[in-house]
VOGU-3710 file (C-alpha; in Angstrom, 3 decimals, decimal comma):
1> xxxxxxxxxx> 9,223/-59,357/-7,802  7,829/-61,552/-10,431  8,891/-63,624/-12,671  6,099/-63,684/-15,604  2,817/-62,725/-15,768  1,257/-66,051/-14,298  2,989/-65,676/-11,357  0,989/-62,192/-10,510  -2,266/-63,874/-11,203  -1,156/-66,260/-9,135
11> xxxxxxxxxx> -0,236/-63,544/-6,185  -3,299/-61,558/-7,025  -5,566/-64,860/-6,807  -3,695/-65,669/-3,298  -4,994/-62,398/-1,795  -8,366/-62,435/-3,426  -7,605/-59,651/-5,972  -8,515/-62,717/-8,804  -11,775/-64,277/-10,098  -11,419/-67,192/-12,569
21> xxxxxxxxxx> -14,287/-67,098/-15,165  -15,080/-70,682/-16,574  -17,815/-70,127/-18,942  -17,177/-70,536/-22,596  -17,421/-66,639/-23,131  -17,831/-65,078/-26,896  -14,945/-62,805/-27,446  -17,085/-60,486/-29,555  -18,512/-57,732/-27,167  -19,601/-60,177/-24,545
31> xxxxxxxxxx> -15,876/-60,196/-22,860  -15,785/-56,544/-23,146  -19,223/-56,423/-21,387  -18,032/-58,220/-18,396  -14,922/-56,438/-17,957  -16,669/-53,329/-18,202  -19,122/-54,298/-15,229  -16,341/-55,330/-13,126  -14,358/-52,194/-13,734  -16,962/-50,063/-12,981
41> xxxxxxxxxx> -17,616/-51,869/-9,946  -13,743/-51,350/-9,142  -14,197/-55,743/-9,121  -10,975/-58,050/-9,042  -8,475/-59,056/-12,244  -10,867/-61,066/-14,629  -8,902/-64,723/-15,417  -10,952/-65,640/-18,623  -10,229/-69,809/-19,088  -12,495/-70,601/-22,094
51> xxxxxxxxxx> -12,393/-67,860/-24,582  -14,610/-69,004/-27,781  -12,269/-70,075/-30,770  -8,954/-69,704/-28,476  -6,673/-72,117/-27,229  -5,669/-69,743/-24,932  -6,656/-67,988/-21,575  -7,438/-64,020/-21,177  -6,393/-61,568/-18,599  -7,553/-58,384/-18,186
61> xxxxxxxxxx> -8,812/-55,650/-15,178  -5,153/-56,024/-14,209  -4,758/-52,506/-13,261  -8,281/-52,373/-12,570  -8,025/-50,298/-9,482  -5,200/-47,322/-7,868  -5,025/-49,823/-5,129  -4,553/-52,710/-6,942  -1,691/-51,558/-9,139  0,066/-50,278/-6,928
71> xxxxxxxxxx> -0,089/-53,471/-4,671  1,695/-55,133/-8,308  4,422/-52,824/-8,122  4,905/-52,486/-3,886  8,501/-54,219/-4,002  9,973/-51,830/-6,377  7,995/-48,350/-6,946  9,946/-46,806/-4,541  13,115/-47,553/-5,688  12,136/-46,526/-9,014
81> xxxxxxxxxx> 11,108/-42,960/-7,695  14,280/-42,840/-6,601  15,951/-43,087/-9,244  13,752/-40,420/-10,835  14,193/-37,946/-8,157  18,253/-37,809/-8,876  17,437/-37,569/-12,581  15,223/-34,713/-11,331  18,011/-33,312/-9,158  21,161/-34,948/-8,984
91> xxxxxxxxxx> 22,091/-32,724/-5,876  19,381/-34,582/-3,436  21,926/-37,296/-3,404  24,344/-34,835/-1,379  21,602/-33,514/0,399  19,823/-37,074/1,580  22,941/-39,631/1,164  21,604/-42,294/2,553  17,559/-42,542/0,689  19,834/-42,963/-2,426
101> xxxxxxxxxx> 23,104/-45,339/-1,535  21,554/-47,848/-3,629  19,591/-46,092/-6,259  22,621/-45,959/-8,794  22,673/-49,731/-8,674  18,792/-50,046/-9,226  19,421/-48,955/-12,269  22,448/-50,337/-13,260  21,177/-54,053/-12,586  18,139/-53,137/-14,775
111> xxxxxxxxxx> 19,793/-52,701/-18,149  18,504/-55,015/-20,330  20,473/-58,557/-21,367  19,988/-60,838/-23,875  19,363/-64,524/-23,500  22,184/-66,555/-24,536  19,820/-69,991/-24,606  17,168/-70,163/-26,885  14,099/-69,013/-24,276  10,495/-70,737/-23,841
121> xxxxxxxxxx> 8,607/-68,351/-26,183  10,860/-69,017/-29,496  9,713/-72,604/-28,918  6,060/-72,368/-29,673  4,035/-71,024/-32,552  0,629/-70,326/-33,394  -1,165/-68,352/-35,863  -2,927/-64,534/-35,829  -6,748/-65,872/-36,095  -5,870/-68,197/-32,849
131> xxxxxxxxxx> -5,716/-65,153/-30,574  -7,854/-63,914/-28,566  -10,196/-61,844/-31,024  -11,673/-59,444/-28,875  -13,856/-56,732/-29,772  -15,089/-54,152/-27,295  -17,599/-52,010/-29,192  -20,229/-52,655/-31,793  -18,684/-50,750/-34,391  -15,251/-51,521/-33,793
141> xxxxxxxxxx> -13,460/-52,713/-37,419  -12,395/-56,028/-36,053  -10,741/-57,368/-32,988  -7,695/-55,212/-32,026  -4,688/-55,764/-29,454  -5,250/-53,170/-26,766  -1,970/-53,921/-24,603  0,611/-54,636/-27,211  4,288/-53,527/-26,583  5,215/-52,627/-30,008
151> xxxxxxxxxx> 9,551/-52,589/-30,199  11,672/-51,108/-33,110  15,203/-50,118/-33,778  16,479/-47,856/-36,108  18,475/-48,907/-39,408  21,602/-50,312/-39,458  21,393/-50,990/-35,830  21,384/-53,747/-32,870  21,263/-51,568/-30,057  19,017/-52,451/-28,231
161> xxxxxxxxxx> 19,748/-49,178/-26,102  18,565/-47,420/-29,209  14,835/-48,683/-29,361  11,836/-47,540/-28,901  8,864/-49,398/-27,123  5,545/-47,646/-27,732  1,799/-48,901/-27,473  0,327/-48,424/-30,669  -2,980/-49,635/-31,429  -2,707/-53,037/-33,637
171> xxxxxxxxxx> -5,875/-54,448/-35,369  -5,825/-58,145/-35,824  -9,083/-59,029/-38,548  -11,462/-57,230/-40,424  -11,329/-54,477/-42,961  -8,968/-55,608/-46,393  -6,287/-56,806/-44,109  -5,659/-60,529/-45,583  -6,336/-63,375/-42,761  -3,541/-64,056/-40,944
181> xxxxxxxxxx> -0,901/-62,275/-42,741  -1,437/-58,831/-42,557  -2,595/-56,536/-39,232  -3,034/-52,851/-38,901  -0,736/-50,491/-37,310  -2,238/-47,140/-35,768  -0,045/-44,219/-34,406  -0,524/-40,991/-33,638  0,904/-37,880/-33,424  4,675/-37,407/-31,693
191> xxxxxxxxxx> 4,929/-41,439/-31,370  8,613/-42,569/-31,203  7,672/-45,229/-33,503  7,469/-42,101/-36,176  10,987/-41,148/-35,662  12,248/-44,807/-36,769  9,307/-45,123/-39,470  10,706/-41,658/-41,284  14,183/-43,250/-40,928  13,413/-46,280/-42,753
201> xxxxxxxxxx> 11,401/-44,588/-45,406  15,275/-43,426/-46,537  16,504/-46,871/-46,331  16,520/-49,927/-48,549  16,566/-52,131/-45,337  13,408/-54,095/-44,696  11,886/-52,047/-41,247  11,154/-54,857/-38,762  8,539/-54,633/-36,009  8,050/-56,358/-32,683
211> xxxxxxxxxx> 4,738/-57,200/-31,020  5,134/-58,252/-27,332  1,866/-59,171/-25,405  1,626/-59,718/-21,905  5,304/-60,591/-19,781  6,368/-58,823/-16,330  3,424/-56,421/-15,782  5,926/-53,600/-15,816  6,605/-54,276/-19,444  3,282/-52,462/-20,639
221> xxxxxxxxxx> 3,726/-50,061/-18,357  6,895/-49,305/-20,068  5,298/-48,980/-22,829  3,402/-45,565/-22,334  6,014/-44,512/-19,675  6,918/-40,924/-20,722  10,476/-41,671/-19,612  13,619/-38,465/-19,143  15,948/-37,967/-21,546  18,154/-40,990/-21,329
231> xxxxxxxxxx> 16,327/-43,470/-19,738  15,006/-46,264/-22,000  12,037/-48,007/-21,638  13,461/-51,757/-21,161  15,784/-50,203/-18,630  12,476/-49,244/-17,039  10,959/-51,847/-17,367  13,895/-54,216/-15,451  13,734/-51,320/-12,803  9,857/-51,528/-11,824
241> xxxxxxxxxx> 9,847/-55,134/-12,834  12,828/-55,968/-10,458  14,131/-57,953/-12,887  16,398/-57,729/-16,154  14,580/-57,315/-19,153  14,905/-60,422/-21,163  15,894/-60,005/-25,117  16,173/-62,411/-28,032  17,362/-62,334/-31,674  14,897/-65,110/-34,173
251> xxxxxxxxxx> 16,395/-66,320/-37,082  14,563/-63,718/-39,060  16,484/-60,977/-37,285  13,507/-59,797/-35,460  13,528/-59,390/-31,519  11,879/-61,033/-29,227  11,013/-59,992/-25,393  12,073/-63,537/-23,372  9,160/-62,956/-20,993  6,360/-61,976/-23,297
261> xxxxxxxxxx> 3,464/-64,320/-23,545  2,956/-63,604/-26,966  5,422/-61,818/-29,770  3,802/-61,033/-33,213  6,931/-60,417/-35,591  6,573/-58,929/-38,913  7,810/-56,339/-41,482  6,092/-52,701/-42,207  4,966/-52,653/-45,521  7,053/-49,166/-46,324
271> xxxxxxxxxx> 4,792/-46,565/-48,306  1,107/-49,020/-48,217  -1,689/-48,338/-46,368  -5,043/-49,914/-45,620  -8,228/-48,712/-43,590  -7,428/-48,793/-40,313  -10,417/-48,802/-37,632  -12,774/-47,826/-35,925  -12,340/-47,870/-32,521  -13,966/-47,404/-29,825
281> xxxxxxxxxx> -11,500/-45,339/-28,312  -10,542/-43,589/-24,707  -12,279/-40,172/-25,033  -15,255/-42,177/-25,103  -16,067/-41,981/-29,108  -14,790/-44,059/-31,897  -11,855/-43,130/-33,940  -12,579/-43,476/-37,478  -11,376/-45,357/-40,157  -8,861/-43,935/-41,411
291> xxxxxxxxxx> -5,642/-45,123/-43,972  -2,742/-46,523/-41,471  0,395/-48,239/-42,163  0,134/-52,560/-41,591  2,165/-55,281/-41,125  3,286/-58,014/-43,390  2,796/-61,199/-40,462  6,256/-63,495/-40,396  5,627/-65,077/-37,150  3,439/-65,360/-33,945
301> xxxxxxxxxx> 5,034/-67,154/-31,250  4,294/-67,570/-27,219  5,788/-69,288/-24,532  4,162/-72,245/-22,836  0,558/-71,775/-21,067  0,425/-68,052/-21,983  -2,076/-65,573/-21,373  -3,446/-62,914/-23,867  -3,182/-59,883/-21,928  -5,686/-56,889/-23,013
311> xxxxxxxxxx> -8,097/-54,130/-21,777  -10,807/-52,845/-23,115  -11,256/-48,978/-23,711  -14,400/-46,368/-23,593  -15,517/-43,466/-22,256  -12,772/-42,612/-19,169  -12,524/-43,632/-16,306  -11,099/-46,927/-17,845  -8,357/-49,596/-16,557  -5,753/-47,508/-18,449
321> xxxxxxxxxx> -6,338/-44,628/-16,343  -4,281/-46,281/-13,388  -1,316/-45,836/-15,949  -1,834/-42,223/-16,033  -1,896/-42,844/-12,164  1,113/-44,512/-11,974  2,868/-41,660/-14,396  1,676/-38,971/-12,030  3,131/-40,816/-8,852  6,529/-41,919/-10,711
331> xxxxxxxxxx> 7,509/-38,598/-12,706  5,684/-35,784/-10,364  9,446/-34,550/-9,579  10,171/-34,454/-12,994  7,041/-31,472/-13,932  9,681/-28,959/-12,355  12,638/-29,648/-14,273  11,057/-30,349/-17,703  9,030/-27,071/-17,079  10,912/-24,922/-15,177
341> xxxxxxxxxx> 8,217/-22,573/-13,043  5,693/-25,521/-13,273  4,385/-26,524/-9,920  1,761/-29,422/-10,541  0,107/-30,648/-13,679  -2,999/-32,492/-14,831  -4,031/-34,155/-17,546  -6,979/-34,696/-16,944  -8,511/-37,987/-17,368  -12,082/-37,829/-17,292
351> xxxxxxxxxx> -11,947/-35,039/-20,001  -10,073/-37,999/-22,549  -6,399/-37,145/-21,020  -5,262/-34,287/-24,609  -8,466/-32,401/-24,580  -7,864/-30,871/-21,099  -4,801/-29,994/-19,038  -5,113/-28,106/-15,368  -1,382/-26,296/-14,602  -0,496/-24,434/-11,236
361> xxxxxxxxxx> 2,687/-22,449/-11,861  4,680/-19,264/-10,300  4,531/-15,541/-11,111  8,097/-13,937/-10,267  8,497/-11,995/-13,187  7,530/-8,920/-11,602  6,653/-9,170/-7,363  6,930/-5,275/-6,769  3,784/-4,741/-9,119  0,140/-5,891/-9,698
371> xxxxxxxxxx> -0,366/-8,886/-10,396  -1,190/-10,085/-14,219  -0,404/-13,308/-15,918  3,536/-13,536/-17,295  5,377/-16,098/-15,912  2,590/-18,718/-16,264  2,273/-17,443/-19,813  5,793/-18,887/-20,574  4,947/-22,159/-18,906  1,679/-22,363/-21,005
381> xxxxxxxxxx> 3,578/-22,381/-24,124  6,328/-24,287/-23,225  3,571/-26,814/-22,283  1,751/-26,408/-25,159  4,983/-27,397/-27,123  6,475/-30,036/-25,531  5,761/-33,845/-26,560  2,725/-35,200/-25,725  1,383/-32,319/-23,747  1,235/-30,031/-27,269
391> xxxxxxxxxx> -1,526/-32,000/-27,998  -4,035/-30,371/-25,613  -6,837/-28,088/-26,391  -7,537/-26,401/-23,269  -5,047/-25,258/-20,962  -6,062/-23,527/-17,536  -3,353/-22,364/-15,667  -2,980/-21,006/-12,498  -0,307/-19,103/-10,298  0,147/-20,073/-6,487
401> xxxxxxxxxx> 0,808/-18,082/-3,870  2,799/-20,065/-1,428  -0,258/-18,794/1,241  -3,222/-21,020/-1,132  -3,956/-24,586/-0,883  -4,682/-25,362/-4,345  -3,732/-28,342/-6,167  -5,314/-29,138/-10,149  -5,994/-32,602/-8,342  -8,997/-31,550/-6,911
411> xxxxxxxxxx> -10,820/-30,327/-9,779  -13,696/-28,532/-8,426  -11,836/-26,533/-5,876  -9,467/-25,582/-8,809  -12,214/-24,557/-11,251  -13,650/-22,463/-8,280  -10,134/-20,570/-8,060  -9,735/-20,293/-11,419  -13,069/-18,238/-12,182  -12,890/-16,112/-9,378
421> xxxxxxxxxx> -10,003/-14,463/-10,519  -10,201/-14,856/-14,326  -10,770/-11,476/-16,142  -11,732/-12,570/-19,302  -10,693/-9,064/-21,155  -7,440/-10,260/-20,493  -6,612/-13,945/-19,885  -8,017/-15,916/-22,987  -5,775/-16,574/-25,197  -5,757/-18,869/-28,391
431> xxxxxxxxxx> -3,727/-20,782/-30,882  -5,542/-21,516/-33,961  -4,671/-23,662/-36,775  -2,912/-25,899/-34,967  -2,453/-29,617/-33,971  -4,763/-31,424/-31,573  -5,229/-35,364/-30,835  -5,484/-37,683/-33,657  -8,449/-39,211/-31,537  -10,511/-36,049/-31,353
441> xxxxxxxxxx> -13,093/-35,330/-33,756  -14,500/-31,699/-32,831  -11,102/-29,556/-34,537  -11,981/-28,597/-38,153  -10,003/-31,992/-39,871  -7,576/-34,557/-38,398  -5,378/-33,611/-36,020  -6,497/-30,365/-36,986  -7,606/-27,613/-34,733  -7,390/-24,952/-32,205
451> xxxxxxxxxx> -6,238/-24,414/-28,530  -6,897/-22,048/-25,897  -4,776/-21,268/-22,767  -6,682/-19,358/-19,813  -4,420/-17,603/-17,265  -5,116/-16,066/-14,143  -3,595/-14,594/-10,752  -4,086/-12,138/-8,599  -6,704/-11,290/-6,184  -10,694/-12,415/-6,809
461> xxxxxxxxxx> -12,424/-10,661/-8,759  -15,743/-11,926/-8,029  -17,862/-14,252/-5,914  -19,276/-16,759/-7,682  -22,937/-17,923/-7,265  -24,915/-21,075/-7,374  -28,415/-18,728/-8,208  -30,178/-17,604/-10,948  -30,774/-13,816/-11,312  -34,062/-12,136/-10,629
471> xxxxxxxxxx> -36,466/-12,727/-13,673  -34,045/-14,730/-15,457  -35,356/-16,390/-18,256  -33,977/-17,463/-21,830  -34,895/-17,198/-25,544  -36,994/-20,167/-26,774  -34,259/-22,750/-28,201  -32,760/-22,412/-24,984  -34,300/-24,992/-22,339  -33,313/-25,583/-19,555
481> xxxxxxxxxx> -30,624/-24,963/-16,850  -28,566/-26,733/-14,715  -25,457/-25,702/-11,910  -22,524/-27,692/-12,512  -21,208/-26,183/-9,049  -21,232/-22,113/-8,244  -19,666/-19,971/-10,918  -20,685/-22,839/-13,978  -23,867/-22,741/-15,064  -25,567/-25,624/-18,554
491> xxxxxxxxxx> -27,862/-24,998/-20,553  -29,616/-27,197/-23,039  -30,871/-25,606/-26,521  -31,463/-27,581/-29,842  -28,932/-30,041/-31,859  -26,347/-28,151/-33,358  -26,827/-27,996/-37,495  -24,110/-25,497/-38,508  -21,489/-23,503/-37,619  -23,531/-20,555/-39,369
501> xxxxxxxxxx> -26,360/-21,400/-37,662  -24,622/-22,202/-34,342  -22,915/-18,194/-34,262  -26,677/-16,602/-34,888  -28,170/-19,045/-31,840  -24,816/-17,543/-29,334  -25,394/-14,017/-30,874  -28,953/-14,318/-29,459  -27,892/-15,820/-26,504  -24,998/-13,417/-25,866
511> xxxxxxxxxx> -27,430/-10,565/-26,399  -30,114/-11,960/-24,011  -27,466/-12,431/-21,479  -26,605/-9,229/-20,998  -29,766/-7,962/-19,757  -28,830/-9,745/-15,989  -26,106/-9,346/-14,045  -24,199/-12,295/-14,940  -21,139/-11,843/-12,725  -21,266/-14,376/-10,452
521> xxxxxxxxxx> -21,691/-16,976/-13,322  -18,770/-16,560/-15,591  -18,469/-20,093/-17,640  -21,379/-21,556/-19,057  -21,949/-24,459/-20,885  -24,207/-25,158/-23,609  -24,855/-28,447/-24,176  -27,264/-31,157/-25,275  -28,376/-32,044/-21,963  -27,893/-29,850/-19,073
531> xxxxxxxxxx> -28,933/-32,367/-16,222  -26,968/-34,930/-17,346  -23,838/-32,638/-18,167  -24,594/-31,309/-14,413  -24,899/-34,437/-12,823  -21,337/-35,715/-11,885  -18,708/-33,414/-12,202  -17,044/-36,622/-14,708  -20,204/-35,832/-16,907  -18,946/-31,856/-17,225
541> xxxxxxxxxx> -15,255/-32,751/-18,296  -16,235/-34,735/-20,481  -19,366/-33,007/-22,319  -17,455/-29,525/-22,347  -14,073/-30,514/-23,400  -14,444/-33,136/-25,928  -16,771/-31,514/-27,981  -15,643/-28,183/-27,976  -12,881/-26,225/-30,785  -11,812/-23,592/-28,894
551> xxxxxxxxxx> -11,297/-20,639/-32,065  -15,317/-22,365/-32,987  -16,996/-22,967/-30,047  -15,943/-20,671/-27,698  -18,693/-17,204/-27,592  -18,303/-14,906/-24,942  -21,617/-12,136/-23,241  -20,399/-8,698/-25,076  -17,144/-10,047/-26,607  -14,861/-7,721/-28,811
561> xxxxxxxxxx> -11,510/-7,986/-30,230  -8,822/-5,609/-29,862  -5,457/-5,776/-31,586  -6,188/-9,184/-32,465  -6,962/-10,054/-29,091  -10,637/-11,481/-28,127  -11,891/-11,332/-25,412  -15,110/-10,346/-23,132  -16,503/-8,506/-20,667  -19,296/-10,778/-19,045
571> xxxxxxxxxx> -19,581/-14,937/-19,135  -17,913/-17,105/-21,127  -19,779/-19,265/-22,727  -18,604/-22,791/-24,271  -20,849/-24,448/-27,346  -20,392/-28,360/-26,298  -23,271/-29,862/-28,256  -22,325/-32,734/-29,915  -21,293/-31,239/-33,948  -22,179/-33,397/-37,000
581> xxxxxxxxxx> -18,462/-33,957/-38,141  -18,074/-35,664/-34,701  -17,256/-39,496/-34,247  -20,172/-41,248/-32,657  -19,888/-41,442/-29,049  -19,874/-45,249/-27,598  -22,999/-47,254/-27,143  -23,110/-51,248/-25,803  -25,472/-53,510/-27,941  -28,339/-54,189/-25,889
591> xxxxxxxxxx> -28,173/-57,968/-27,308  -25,001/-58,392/-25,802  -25,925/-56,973/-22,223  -28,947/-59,741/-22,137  -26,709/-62,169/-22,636  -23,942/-60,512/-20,503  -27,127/-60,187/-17,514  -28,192/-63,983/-17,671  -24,201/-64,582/-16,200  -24,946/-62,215/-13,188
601> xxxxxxxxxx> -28,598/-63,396/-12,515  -29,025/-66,273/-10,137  -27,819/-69,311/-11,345  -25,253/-67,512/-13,450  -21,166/-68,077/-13,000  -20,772/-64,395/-12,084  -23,955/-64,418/-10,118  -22,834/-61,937/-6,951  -19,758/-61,281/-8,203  -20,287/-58,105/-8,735
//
């Protein structure tokens, strides 16, 4: 258990999960550059000491690795599953008395308190443009918090049961925000924030916001916990931090976490907006600017020798994809009981987390027939509209029979499964018009787009292949080929112009196609680089469903439609080429990574570091 966020550097630095960096380093890109290098090179928590034009230190690669965050948590994940399996199933406590004898108290001892004594961080202020201001990509509109723990109440009200603690992207400078007292405030779609925003928009009382950086590690964790029906997030964060969480009312009426490094207070300027971004964001392309609310700044305090606690984001894999790994291992008994018939599901991270969910479920509906998709239909859509999940565009789903080993956490085998048995006359089906992320471009406006749910079960169909047929060859625009594994076949062709043009190069590719026999190659991507989307199976979930609209991009080898259904009898075939109305995908500034490679050549502070 710890009791602030020094103390885990401190533990990690004890067992050599810590590297202190000295060197003045420029917050602008070059910090971003380093972390990145570690990251990728699954290196230690990065202890930044001299940040240029801070008085205060960095921390970031905290949950840098599975391993790692998990060793930050050892004392109390367990008892925090715990407590999730009876809100799962209260009956396991009948079944298993003594796992759960103290699980009831676990919880119990976490509900938050206040602080009675006025604690170290209301004792210390600073101002906005002496944080931290660190910027990860080139285009980025200024320097952004990218762990903030932003807490709001409704009206009228001092529950603190009744908050809401989201992470909700805050940018500190640039754009027309004025220096110091003003910073941006970017949510998206189904945010709890939202809730209490549309609340105060029908009240004449002033809607104040709370910015915590940094405390118990559990707190930001908290933050993006999607947490059952009842439990709140500073009750979870006392439960995985071990300890109580910590509140405090300022004389402006704003709260204050007791164990935060750093609280930014303010007021939401109701019915104003500014340009807000861009961002280099985690599907691996910026978000746009686009108008957001902001803040009106009232204070910015932090406790004695704090530490500015941030991450930087990209292309996935990325430090925040241990929270999605944490998520998975806390609330894996919860799949069943939120979607009743749901076995396992994956959001898959590598695809950008919305773009791409992988669902094993179970067909009962009717066991004295043949097999078709039902059941698992049901639990598509109630996935499809439920919370964050709703915001996905593609949607495979399987159904288990209890005599397959199948999970969607081994991606390849479950891809493999999937198009054996898909029949593509029958198990596409689509949602157009619809939501998707407000972080993905490739839908035809923001947060506007399409969806597509494949279903299968039943016996194979086919075997796939890992060949070409005899003779094969392809028109001219089409280049050439690569196997992403058997059964999923890219192929380059030329930049994508139009959507006009784009449905007369699939019509002649579509047409082509079915002169071969196809069978054992049912999905194919094109793409704008068929090696490189080939190359790691990361590469394919990311090429082929970020940059895909389902109802626009999807073309299938002699497709029809029949009562409004479309489908097709040969391969499917998935346009992925990067679209013009697409946010540019993120690129380091080679400037930067000079400077960044003169720290890890010889002579250099990070010099075999890495």
């Amino acid at each position: 258990m710890y009791t602030s966020l020094r103390d885990c550097v401190q533990d990690l630095e004890k067992s050599g999960q810590l590297l202190r960096i000295k060197t003045e380093l420029d917050p602008n890109l070059e910090i971003a550059e380093i972390h990145r290098r570690f990251y990728n090179n699954k290196g230690p928590a990065l202890l930044f000491e001299n940040i240029k034009g801070s008085p205060f230190q960095g921390l970031s690669n905290l949950y840098g690795t599975f391993e790692r965050t998990r060793f930050i948590f050892r004392h109390e994940i367990e008892k925090v599953s715990r407590v999730i399996e009876i809100k799962a199933d209260p009956t396991r406590v009948l079944k298993n008395p003594m796992r759960y004898i103290g699980s009831p108290l676990v919880a119990l001892k976490a509900l938050p308190g206040k602080s009675w004594w006025t604690p170290n961080i209301a004792k210390n202020k600073t101002t906005i443009d002496q944080l931290p201001q660190i910027k990860s990509w080139p285009d980025d509109g200024g320097a952004f918090v990218t762990l903030p723990q932003v807490f709001t109440l409704p009206p009228q009200s001092d529950n603190i049961m009744q908050s809401n603690l989201g992470m909700y992207r805050i940018q500190l400078s640039g754009n027309e925000y004025v220096p110091n007292k003003e910073i941006g405030l970017h949510y998206q779609l189904h945010r709890g924030i939202g809730v209490h925003h549309q609340l105060y928009n029908h009240s004449d009382e002033e809607f104040r916001i709370s910015i915590f950086v940094g405390g118990l590690p559990s707190h930001a964790l908290s933050a993006i916990m999607p947490l059952p029906e009842g439990l709140s997030e500073l009750t979870f964060a006392g439960m995985l931090g071990g300890k109580r969480f910590k509140y405090y009312k300022d004389s402006k009426g704003h709260i204050l976490s007791s164990d935060a490094d750093f609280v930014i207070t303010g007021r939401l300027k109701k019915g104003k907006k500014k340009p807000e971004g861009p961002f280099g964001d985690h599907l691996g392309y910026y978000s746009l600017e686009h108008d957001f609310p902001y803040m009106e700044v009232d204070d910015v305090y932090h406790k004695k020798d704090p530490l500015w606690h941030f991450t930087v984001v990209g292309r996935p894999p990325q430090e925040d994809s241990s929270f999605g790994y944490m998520i998975s291992e806390l609330v894996k008994e919860m799949a069943p009981v939120e979607f009743p018939g749901l076995l396992e599901l994956n959001a898959v991270d590598a695809a950008g987390v919305h773009p791409l969910l992988l669902a094993l479920g179970q067909e009962r509906y009717m066991p004295f027939r043949d097999q078709k998709p039902e059941e698992i239909l049901t639990i598509a859509n109630r996935v499809l509209g439920s919370g964050q999940t709703s915001l996905a565009k593609f949607l495979f789903i399987a159904a288990k029979d209890k005599h397959e080993d199948i999970s969607v956490h081994r991606i390849p085998e479950f891809f493999d499964h999937v198009l054996r048995k898909v029949d593509w006359n029958r198990d596409i089906h689509f949602q157009t018009k619809t939501t998707i992320d407000t972080l993905d471009y490739s839908g035809d406006g923001w947060n506007s787009g399409s969806k597509v749910i494949i279903a299968c079960c039943g016996p194979d169909l086919r075997t796939l292949s890992h060949d070409l047929p005899h003779d094969f060859f392809l028109p001219n625009i089409f280049k050439e080929v690569a196997f992403v594994q058997k059964g999923i076949l890219a192929i380059t062709t030329k930049p994508y112009e139009s959507a006009t043009l784009a449905a007369q190069e699939m019509e002649q590719l579509t047409s082509h196609l079915e002169n071969y026999d196809m069978e054992g190659l049912p999905l194919i991507i094109v793409c704008d680089n068929a090696p490189f989307t080939a190359q790691t199976l990361n590469n394919f979930l990311w090429v082929s469903f970020t940059r895909a609209n389902p109802s626009h991009d999807i073309y299938g080898v002699q497709s029809y439609t029949e009562y409004k259904h479309w489908a097709c009898k040969g391969s499917l075939i998935i346009d992925s080429r990067i679209k013009p109305h697409h946010a540019p995908p993120l690129i380091t500034d080679t400037k930067v990574d000079k400077r960044v490679d003169q720290l890890f050549a010889k002579g250099g502070e990070l010099y075999g570091k890495l």
